[in-house]
MARSEBA-818209 format. One line per field, with one value per residue (C-alpha): z negated, x negated, y negated; residue in one letter; residue number from 1. Coordinates in pm, 1 decimal. Each point is the difference from the previous one (the first is absolute). Layout:
c3 <- (Z  ...)
c1 <- (X  ...)
c2 <- (Y  ...)
r <- (a  ...)
k <- (NUM  ...)
//
This chain:
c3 <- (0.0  -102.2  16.4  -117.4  161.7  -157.6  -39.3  -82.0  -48.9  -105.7  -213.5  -147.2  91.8  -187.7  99.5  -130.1  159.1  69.9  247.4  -143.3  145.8  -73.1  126.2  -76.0  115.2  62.9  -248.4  -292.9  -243.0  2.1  -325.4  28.7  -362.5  -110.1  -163.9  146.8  286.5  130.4  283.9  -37.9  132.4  319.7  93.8  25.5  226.4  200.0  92.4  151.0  130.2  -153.8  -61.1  216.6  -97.5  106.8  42.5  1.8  113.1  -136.5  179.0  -32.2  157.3  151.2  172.9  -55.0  -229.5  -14.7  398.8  38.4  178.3  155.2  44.3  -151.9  -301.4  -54.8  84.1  -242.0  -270.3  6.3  -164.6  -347.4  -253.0  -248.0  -371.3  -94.0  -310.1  -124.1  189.1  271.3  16.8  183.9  -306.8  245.5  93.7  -196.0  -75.6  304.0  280.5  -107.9  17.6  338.1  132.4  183.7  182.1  99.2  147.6  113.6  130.8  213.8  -230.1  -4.7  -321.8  -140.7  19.3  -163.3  -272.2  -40.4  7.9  -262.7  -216.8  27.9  -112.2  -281.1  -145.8  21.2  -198.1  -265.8  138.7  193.5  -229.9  -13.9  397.5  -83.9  -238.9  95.7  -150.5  -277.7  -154.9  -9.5  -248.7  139.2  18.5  202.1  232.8  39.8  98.3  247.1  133.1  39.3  193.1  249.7  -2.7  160.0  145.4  349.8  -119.1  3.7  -31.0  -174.3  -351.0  -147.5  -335.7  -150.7  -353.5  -22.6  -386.7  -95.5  -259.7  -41.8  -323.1  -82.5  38.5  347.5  126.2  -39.1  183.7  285.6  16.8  6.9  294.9  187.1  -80.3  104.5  360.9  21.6  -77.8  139.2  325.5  74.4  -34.1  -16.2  -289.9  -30.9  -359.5  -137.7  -402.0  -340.3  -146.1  -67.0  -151.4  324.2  192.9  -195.0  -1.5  372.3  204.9  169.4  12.6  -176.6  134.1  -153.2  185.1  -177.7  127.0  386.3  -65.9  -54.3  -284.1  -83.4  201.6  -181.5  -140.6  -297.7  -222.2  126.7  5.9  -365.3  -41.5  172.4  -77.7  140.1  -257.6  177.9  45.4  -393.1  -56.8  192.1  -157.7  -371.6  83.5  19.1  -272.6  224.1  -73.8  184.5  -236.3  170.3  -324.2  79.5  -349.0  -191.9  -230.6  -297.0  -208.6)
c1 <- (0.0  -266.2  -348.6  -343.0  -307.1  -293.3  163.7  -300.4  160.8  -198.4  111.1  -205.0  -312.6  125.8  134.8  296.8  71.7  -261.9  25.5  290.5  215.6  327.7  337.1  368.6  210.7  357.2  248.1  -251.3  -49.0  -340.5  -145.8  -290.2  -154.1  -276.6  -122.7  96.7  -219.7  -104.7  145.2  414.9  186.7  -258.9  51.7  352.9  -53.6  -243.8  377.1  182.9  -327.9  46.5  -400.3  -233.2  -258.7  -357.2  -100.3  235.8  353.4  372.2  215.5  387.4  93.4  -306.2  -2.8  -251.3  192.9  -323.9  -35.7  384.3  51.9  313.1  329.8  -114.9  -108.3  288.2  167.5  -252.7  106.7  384.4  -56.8  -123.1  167.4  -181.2  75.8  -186.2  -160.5  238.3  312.8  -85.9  345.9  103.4  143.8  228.3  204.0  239.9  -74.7  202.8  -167.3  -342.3  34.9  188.0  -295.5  -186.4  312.6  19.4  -295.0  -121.8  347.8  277.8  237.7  350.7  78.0  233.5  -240.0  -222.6  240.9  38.0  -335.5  -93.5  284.8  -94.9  -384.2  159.9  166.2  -300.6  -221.8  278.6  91.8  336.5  111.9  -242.7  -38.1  144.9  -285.9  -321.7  -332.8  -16.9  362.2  -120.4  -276.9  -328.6  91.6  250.8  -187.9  -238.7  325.5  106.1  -374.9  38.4  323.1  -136.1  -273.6  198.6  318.4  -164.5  -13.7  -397.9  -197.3  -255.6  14.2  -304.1  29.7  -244.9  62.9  330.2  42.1  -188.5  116.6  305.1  51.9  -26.6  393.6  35.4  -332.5  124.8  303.4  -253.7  -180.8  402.6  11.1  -283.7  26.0  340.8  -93.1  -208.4  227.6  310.8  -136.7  -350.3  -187.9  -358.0  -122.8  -346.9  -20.6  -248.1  31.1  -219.9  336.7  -172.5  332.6  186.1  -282.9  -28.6  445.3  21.4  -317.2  -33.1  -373.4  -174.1  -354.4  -183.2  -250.0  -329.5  -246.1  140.2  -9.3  340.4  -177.0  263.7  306.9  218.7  337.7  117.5  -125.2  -356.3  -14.5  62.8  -279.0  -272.5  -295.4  -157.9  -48.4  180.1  297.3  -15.8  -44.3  284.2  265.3  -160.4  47.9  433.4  -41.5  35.4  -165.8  -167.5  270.9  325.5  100.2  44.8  -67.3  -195.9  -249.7  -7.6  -334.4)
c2 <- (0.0  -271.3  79.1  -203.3  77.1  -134.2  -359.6  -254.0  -390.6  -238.1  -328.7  -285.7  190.5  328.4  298.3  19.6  370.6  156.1  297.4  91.5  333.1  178.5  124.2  -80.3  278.7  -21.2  -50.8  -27.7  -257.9  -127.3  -254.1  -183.6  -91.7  -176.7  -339.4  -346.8  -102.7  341.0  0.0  172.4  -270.3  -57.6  384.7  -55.5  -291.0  214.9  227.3  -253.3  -139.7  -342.1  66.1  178.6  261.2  -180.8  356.7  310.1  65.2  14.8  242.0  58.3  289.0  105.7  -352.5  -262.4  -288.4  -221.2  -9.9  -59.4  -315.4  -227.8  193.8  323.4  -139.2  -135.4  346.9  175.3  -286.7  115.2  314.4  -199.9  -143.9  -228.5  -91.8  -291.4  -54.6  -285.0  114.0  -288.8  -80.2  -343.7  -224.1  -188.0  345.0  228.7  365.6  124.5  -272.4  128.5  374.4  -143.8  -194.7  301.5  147.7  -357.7  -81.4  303.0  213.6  -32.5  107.6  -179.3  -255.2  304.5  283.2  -190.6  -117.8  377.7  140.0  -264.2  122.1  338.2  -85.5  -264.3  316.7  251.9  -228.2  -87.3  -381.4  50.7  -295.9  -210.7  -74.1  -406.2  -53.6  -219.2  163.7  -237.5  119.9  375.7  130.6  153.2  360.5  -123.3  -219.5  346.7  195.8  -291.3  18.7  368.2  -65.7  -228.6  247.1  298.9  -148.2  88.8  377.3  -20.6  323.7  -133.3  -262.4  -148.1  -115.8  -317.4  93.3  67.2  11.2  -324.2  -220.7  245.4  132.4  382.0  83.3  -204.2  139.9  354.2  -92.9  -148.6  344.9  187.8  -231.0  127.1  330.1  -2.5  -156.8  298.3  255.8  -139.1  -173.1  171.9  -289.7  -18.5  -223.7  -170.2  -145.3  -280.1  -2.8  -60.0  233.0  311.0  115.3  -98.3  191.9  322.1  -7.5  -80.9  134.1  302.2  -117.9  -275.4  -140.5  -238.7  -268.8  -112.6  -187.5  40.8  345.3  250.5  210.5  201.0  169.2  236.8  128.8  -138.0  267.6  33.6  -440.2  15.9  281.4  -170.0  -16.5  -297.2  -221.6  -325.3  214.3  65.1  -327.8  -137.4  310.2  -110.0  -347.7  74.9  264.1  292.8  295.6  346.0  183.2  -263.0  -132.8  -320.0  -173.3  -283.0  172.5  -217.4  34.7)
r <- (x  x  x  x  x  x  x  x  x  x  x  x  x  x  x  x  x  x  x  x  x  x  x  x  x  x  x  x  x  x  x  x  x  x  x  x  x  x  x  x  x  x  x  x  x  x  x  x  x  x  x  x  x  x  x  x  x  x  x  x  x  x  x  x  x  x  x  x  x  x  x  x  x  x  x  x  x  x  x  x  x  x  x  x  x  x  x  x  x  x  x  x  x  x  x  x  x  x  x  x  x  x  x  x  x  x  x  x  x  x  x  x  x  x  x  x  x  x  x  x  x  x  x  x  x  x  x  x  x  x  x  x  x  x  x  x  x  x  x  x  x  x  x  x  x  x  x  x  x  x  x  x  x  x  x  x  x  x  x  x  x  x  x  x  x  x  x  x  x  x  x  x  x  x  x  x  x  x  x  x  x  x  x  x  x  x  x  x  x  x  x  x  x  x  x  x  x  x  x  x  x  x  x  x  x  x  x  x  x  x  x  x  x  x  x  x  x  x  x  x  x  x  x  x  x  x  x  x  x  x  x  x  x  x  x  x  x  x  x  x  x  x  x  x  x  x  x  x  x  x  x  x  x)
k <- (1  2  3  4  5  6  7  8  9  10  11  12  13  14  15  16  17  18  19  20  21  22  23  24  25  26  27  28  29  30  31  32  33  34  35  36  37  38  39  40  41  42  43  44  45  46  47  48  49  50  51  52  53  54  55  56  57  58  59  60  61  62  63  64  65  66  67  68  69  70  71  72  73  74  75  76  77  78  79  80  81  82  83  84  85  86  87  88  89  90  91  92  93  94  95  96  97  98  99  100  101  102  103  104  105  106  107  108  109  110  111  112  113  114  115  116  117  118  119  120  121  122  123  124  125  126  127  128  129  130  131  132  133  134  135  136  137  138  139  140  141  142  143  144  145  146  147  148  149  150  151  152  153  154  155  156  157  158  159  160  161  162  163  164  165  166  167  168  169  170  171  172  173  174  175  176  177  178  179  180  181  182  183  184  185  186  187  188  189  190  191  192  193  194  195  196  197  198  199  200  201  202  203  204  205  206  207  208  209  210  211  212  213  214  215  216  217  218  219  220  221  222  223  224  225  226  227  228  229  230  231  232  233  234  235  236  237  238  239  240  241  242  243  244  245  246  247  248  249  250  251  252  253)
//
């Protein structure tokens, strides 16, 4: 489905990835972990080739993302989805005439069907009455569940996620990972996910890797991630109280 092969960028003189390869298959939820500044948000950039490897490729589908050009870049773009960071909802817009906005601009659908396919995606991410709000009447979960919205009104196959649970609280970050997981199960999607939420990761991930230093240094299951053995990986599971045995607990000396 995606594929990385031995992706070097460079940024402000450092390499921020640094030969960096691995695969994506189809319908799997993918998280990317690691400290800020190494380099998670840039690789999902690299996908919908808003960056370009200065050596390496991105593929989708066996084709070349990072030669794409024109018309079939544009072609290769309408199979993502993208949840920003903050939601990146337009202020001046309800609920509804965001999640709208893509069909809009980029379909020929007819006013109703899109009135009705934004219904339909209002509903599966728990806002089918809240479509008349403007972002600033809704609480953060619920500007990430609009974002999410917007994100796969167009039935994308693919969904990148910029941190999807940050600045959420514990209860409405869970709900955020139900979300996902449900997109996955219920609609096949494919989901690329940027987060410092180790708990998100381990709950969601079919795989978690983690980038240090421009380099992935670890690829694995849940269960093996949380027995590795290289001691960044420790560091970062110790660092959210997460331990080789999974009891996810504050030791208190």
């Amino acid at each position: 489905m995606i594929e990385f092969r031995n992706v070097t960028k460079m940024l402000g003189g450092r390499a921020v990835l640094d030969g960096v390869s691995f695969h994506v298959e189809q319908g799997e939820t993918f998280v990317i972990v690691g400290s800020s500044g190494v380099g998670k948000s840039v690789t999902l950039k690299h996908m919908v080739r808003l960056f370009r490897p200065d050596e390496g490729e991105v593929l989708v589908d066996g084709e070349s993302i990072s030669r794409a050009t024109g018309s079939r870049l544009e072609k290769m773009r309408e199979q993502f989805g993208y949840l920003f960071q903050g939601g990146a909802l337009l202020a001046w817009l309800t609920v509804a005439e965001n999640v709208a906005l893509p069909l809009r601009e980029k379909t020929a659908l007819s006013n109703d069907e899109i009135l009705k396919r934004v219904r339909e995606t209002l509903k599966l991410v728990g806002l089918e009455n809240d479509g008349h709000k403007h972002p600033s009447e809704i609480s953060g979960g619920m500007q990430k569940r609009a974002g999410l919205a917007r994100a796969i009104v167009r039935q994308a196959r693919i969904v990148l996620y910029d941190e999807p649970t940050s600045g959420l609280d514990p209860v409405t970050s869970r709900a955020i990972d139900a979300l996902i997981e449900g997109m996955r199960r219920e609609l096949g999607v494919t989901s690329v996910v940027v987060t410092h939420d180790l708990h998100s990761a381990l709950s969601i991930g079919a795989r978690i890797a983690m980038l240090h230093g421009g380099k992935m240094i670890e690829c694995a299951a849940p269960e093996d991630f949380v027995r590795s053995s290289r001691p960044e990986v420790r560091a970062f599971l110790e660092s959210q109280f997460i331990t080789k045995r999974g009891a996810w607990e504050r030791i208190i000396q």
